[in-house]
C-alpha positions in Angstrom: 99.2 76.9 129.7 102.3 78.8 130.5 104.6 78.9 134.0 103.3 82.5 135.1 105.6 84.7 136.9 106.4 85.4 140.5 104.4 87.9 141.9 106.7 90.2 143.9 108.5 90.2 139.8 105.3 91.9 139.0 105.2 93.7 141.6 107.8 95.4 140.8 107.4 95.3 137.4 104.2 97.4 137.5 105.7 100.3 140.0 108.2 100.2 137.6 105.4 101.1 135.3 104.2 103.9 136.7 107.3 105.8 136.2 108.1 108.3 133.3 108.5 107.0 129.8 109.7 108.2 126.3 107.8 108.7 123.7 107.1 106.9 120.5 106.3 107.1 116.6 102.6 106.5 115.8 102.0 105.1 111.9 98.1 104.2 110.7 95.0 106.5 110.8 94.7 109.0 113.9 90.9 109.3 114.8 89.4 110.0 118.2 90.4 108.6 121.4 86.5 106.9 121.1 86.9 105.4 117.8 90.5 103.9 117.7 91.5 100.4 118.2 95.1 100.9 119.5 97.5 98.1 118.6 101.5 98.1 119.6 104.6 97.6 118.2 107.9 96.8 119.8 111.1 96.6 117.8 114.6 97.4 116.5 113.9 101.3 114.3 117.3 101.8 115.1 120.6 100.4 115.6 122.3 97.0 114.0 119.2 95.4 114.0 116.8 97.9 112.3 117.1 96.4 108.7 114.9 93.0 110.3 112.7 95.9 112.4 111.5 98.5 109.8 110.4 95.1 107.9 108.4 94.3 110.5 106.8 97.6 111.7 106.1 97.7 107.6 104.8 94.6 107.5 102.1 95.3 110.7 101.4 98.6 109.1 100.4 96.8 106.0 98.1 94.4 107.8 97.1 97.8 110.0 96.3 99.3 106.6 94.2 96.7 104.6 91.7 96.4 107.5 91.0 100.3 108.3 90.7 100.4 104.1 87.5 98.1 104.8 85.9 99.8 107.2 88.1 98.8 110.6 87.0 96.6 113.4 83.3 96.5 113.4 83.7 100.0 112.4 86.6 101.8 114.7 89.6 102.8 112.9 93.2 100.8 114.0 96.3 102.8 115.2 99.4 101.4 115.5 101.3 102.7 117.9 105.5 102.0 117.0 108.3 102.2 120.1 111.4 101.5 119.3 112.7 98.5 121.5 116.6 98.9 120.1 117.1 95.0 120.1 117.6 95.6 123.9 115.7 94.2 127.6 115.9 98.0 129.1 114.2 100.3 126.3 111.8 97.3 125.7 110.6 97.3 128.6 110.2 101.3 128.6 108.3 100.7 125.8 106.1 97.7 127.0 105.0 100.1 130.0 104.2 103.1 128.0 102.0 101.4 125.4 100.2 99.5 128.5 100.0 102.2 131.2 99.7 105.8 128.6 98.7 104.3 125.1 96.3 101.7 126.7 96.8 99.3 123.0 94.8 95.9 122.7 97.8 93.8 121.8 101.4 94.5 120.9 103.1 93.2 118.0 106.7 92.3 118.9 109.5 92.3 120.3 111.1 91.4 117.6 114.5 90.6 119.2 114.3 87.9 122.0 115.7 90.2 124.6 112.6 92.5 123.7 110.1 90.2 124.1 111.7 88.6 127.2 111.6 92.0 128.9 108.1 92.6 127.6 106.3 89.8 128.7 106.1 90.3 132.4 104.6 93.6 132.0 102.2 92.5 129.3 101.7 89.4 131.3 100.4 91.4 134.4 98.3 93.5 132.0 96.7 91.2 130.3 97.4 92.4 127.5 98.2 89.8 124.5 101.4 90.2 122.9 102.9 88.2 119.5 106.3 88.1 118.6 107.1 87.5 114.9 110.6 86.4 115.1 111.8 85.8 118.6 113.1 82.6 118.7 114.5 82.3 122.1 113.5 78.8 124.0 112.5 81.1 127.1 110.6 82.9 125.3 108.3 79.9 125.5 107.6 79.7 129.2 107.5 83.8 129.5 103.4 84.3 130.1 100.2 82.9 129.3 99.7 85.9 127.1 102.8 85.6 125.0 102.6 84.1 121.4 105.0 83.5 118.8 104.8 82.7 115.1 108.5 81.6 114.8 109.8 78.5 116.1 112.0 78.2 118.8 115.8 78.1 118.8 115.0 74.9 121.2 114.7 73.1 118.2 117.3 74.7 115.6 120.3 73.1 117.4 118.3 70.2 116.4 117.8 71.3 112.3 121.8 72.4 112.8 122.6 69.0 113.6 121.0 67.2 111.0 122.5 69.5 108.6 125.9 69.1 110.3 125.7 65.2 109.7 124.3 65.0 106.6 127.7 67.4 105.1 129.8 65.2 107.2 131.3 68.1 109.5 133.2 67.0 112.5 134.7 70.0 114.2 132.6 73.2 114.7 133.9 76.6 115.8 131.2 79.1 117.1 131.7 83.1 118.1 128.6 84.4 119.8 127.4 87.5 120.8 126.2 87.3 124.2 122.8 87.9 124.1 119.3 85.8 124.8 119.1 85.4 121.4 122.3 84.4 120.3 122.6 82.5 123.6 119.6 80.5 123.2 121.3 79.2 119.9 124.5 78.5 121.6 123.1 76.4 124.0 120.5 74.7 121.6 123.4 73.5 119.3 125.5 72.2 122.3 122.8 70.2 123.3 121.8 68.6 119.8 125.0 68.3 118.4 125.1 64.8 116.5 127.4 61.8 117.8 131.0 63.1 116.4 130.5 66.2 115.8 132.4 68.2 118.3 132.6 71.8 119.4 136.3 73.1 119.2 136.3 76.9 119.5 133.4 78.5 122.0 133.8 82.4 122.4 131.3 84.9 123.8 131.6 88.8 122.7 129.8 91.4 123.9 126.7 92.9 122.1 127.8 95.4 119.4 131.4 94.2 119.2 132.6 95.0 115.8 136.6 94.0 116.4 136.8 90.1 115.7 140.7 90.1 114.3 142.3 88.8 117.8 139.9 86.1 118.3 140.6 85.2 114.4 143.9 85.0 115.0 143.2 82.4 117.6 140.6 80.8 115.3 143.0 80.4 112.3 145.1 78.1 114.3 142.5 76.0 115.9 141.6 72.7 113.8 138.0 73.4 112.3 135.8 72.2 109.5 132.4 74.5 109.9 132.0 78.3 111.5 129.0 79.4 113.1 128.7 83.2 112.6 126.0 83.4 116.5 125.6 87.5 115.8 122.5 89.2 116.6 122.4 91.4 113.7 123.3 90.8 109.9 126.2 93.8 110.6 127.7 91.5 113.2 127.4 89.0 111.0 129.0 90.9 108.1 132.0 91.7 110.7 132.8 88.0 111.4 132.6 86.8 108.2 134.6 89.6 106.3 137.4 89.4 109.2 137.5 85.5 109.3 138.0 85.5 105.3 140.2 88.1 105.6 142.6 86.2 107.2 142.4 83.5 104.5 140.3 80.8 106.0 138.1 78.9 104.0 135.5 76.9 106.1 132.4 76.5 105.3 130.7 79.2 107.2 126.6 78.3 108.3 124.6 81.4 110.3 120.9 82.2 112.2 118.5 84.0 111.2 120.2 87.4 111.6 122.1 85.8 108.4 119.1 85.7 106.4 119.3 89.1 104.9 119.3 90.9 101.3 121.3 93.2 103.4 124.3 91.2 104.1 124.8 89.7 100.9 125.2 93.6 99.7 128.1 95.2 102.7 129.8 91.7 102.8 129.2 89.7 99.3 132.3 88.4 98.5 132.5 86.9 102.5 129.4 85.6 102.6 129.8 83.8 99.2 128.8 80.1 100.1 127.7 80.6 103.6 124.4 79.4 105.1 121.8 80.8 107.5 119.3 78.5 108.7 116.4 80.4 109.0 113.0 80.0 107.6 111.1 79.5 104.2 111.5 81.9 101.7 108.2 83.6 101.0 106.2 81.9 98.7 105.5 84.6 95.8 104.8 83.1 92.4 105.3 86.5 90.8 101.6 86.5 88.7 100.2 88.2 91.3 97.3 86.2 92.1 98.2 84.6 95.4 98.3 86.4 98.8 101.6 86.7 98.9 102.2 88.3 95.7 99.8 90.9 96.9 102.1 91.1 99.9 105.1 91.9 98.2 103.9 94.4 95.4 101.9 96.2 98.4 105.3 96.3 100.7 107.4 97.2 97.6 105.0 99.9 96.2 105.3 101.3 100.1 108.6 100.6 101.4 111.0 99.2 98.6 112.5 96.5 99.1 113.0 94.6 102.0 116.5 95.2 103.5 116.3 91.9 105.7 114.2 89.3 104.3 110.4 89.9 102.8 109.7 86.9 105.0 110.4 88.4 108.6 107.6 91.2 107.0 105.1 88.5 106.1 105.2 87.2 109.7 105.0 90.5 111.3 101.7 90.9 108.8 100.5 87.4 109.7 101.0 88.2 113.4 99.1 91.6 113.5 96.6 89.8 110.8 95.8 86.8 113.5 95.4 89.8 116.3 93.0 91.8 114.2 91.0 89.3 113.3 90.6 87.8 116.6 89.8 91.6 118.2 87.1 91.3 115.4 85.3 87.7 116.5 85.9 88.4 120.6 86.5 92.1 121.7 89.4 93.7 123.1 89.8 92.3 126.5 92.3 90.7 126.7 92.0 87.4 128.6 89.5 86.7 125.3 92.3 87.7 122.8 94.1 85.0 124.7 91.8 82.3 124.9 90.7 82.6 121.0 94.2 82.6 120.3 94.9 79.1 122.1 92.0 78.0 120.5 92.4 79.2 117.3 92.4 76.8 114.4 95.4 76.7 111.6 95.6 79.7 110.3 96.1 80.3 106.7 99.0 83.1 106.4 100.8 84.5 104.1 104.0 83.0 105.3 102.6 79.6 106.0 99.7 77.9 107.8 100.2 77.6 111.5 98.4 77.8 114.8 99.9 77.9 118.5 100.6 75.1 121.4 99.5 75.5 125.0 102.8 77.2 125.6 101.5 80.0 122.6 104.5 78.3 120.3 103.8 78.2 117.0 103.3 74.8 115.4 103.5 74.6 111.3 106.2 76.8 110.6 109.8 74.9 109.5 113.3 75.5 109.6 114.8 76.3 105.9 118.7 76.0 105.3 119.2 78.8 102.7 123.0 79.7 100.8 124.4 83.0 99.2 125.3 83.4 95.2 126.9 86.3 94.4 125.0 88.1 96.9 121.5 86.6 96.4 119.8 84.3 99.0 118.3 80.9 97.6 116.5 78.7 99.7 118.4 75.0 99.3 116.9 72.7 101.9 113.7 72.1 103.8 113.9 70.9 107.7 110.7 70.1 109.0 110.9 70.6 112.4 108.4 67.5 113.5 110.9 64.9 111.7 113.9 67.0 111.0 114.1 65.4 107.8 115.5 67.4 104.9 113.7 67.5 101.3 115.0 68.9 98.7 114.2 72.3 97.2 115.5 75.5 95.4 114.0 78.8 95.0 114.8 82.6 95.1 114.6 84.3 98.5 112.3 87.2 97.4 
């Protein structure tokens, strides 16, 4: 099990929670206060980041949907209950409190961003109230509570899936500009760490959260002696802003991003700039098109409902695995918490949508790899496989869909 937190932090953590909070959108079926299962969401509905968390709050609601269609949980109706966490610690953790202390939900779905999640857990934590994060990838995310899951892997072991990458295209000198959040820091230092013997690190610059401006520190980059640029933004419109600047001023390094990268939006605002570069990310969703798997199900379901998706239909087939995996364990063990929990630690691989997996004593997922994807005229396609156990690269192409 997890390092828990230090009690006077929960202390003040829950007085904290006793204190006024906004209010937030509500999506599902609305039934009686008697006969509703209320789960909640945390994430990015507005803001640089919202593409990557209106896929997810539409990827929950899906899951949300399919099981009130059959009847609910053992007959009560779900609600999910949506607050917009703004890709930010402070309104996440206005949002953990109010869903815990007024809205009273089972489990919360989220954050999405790491700085949600890490500001979320220590009030979920003293709640007991389980919470699953679909794509927070922070490493601290992994000692943040006992009742804090993930179904992403951990940025821990990217710099790791970087490297081998790095090596295996023969780069020597790597240039990084990151934003300075957990996210993006948690990459920073993950790279440092693993980076391969003579592969060196020859521009390191931090920017604050939002920044939009990149032309002075391009200036600087152009004359600095580099072979690869990592684009370390926390949103594909940062992205889009280091990338378009960079090529603006005529340099023409490989450029290799996160997951903020992997996103059907960037290749539209920045497609000439992006042309070549590569997000390491995840798989691309499996969909075979004949609509007979899951995941074709998944897609025609989130495209009849929501269009397409503006980051990546993967990030949504997490967030439906995650609020899946919740549902179905309120089903077998109840809604207290400490339950959830244990079922959850003990739960067997699960057969998702976007991949088999199950979790670790820390509540890390095991079974879901690292993918290294690159852009064609504005089209993701998925190029390598990194399996995180080995971080041995097979080959394989397919559309991102």
């Amino acid at each position: 099990m997890k390092r828990t937190l230090a009690l006077g932090a929960l202390a003040a953590l829950l007085l904290a929670a006793c204190q006024p909070t906004q209010t937030g959108t509500t999506g599902g079926t609305s039934s009686s206060q008697a006969s509703v299962i209320k789960i909640g969401y945390i994430g990015p509905l507005t803001g640089d980041a919202a593409s990557f968390g209106n896929d997810d709050l539409h990827g929950a609601q899906i899951a949300v949907d399919e099981v009130n269609a059959a009847g609910g949980i053992n007959g009560q109706q779900v609600e999910l209950i949506a607050e917009d966490g703004r890709c930010n610690g402070s309104d996440a953790a206005s949002a953990a409190q109010k869903l815990v202390n007024v809205d009273h939900v089972v489990a919360i779905i989220g954050g999405q961003c790491s700085s949600e999640t890490l500001a979320a857990a220590p009030i979920v934590e003293a709640a007991h109230v389980v919470l699953i994060s679909p794509v927070s990838s922070s490493p601290d995310v992994t000692h943040a509570g006992d009742y804090v899951f993930r179904n992403y892997p951990s940025d821990g072991l990217k710099g790791k899936a970087l490297g081998t990458y790095l090596k295996k295209a023969a780069f020597k000198k790597l240039a990084i500009i990151s934003e300075n959040t957990d996210f993006c820091q948690g990459i920073r230092s993950s790279v440092a760490k693993d980076l391969p013997s003579g592969v060196t690190i020859v521009f390191d610059e931090l920017v604050d959260p939002g920044t939009k401006d990149y032309r002075s520190l391009m200036t600087r980059l152009r004359k600095a002696d580099f072979d690869v640029f990592l684009a370390n933004g926390q949103s594909d419109a940062t992205d889009a802003a280091m990338v378009t600047q960079l090529r603006e001023l005529g340099m023409k390094q490989q450029i290799v991003g996160t997951d903020t990268a992997d996103s059907a939006n960037l290749g539209k605002i920045a497609t000439k700039a992006v042309e070549g570069m590569k997000p390491l990310s995840v798989p691309s969703l499996r969909a075979t098109g004949s609509g007979s798997t899951p995941a074709d199900a998944f897609v025609r379901t989130f495209r009849g409902k929501y269009g397409e998706a503006q980051q990546s239909m993967f990030f949504a087939a997490l967030s439906y695995d995650a609020t899946s995996v919740i549902l179905r364990t309120i089903g077998q063990v109840g809604m207290d918490g400490t339950k959830i929990k244990d079922a959850l630690y003990a739960m067997p691989p699960y057969h998702g949508i976007a991949g088999t997996f199950s979790f670790d004593s820390n509540g890390d997922v095991i079974g879901i790899p690292f993918a290294m994807k690159v852009f064609k005229k504005g089209v993701l396609m998925q190029a390598e496989l990194i399996p995180i156990e080995s971080s041995a690269m097979t080959e394989s192409s397919s559309s991102i869909q």
